[in-house]
N, C-alpha and C positions, 0 to 999 in steps of 0.2 A: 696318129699318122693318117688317119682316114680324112680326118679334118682339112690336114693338106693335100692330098689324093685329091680330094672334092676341091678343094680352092684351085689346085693345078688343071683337073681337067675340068671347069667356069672358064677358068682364062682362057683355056687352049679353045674351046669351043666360041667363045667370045670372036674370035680372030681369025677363025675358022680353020685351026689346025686339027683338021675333023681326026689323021688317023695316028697322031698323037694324045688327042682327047682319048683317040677310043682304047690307046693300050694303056692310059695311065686307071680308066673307066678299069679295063679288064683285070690289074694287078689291083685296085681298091676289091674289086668282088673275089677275087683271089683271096686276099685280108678278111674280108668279111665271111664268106665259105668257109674258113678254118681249110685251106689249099696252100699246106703251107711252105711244100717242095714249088710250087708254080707262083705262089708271091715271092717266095725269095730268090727264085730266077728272072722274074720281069723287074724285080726293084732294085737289083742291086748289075744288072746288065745294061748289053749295050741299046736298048728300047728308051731305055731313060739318061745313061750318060754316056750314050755313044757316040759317034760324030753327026757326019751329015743327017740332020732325018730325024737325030733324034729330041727326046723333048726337051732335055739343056740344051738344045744348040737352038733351039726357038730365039728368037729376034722379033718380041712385040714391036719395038719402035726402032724401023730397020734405020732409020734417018736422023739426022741432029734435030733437024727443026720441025719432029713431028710434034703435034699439038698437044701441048702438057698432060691433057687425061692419059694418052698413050702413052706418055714418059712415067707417067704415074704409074700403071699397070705392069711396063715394064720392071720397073724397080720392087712391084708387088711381085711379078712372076719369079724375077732374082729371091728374090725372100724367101718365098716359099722355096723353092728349090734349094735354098742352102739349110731351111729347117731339116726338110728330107734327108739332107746330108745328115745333120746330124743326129737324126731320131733313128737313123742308121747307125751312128757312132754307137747310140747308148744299147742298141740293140744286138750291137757286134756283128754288126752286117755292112760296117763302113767296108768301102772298097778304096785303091789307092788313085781309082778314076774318079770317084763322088768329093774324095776330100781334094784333090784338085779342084776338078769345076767350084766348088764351094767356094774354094779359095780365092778363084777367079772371079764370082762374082760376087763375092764381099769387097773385094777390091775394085770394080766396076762402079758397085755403090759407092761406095768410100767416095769417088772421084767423081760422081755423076755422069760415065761416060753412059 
């Protein structure tokens, strides 16, 4: 899980979604600290599959005809965030907001939107 933590906040800082970077930054060292009442409140809440603001609702390439590398990352950021979903599932810490969004953007992928 840390793996994706770290690939999620590259991207997010890549794009400069600085105070996204820094909660998904804070629930990785949460993970890492053995903090394990405060990782399982930032990872499985609304900081990461909330609405507005949060790190699912990030839109790397907010346009159709941004330029391929950003269409790429986006489809990289989708990825990763539905791994989370499900490293969540096996962990029994899916929530019924996480397998949503997942589902959401498996289906995104799927269609290239």
């Amino acid at each position: 899980m840390l793996d994706i933590l770290r690939r999620l906040e590259e991207m997010l800082r890549k794009y400069s979604y600085t105070g996204q970077a820094n909660f998904v930054e804070g629930a990785a060292h949460a993970l890492r600290s053995g903090a394990d009442d405060e990782f399982r409140e930032a990872i499985t809440g609304n900081g990461i599959w909330g609405t507005a603001g949060s790190v699912s609702d990030v839109v790397i390439a907010g346009r159709r005809d941004a330029p391929d590398g950003i269409r790429e990352d986006e489809k990289q950021f989708r990825a990763d965030i539905i791994a989370l979903a499900e490293e969540l599932e096996k962990e029994s810490l899916g929530t019924p907001r996480s397998r949503f969004i997942a589902g959401v953007m498996r289906d995104w992928n799927a269609r290239a939107i």
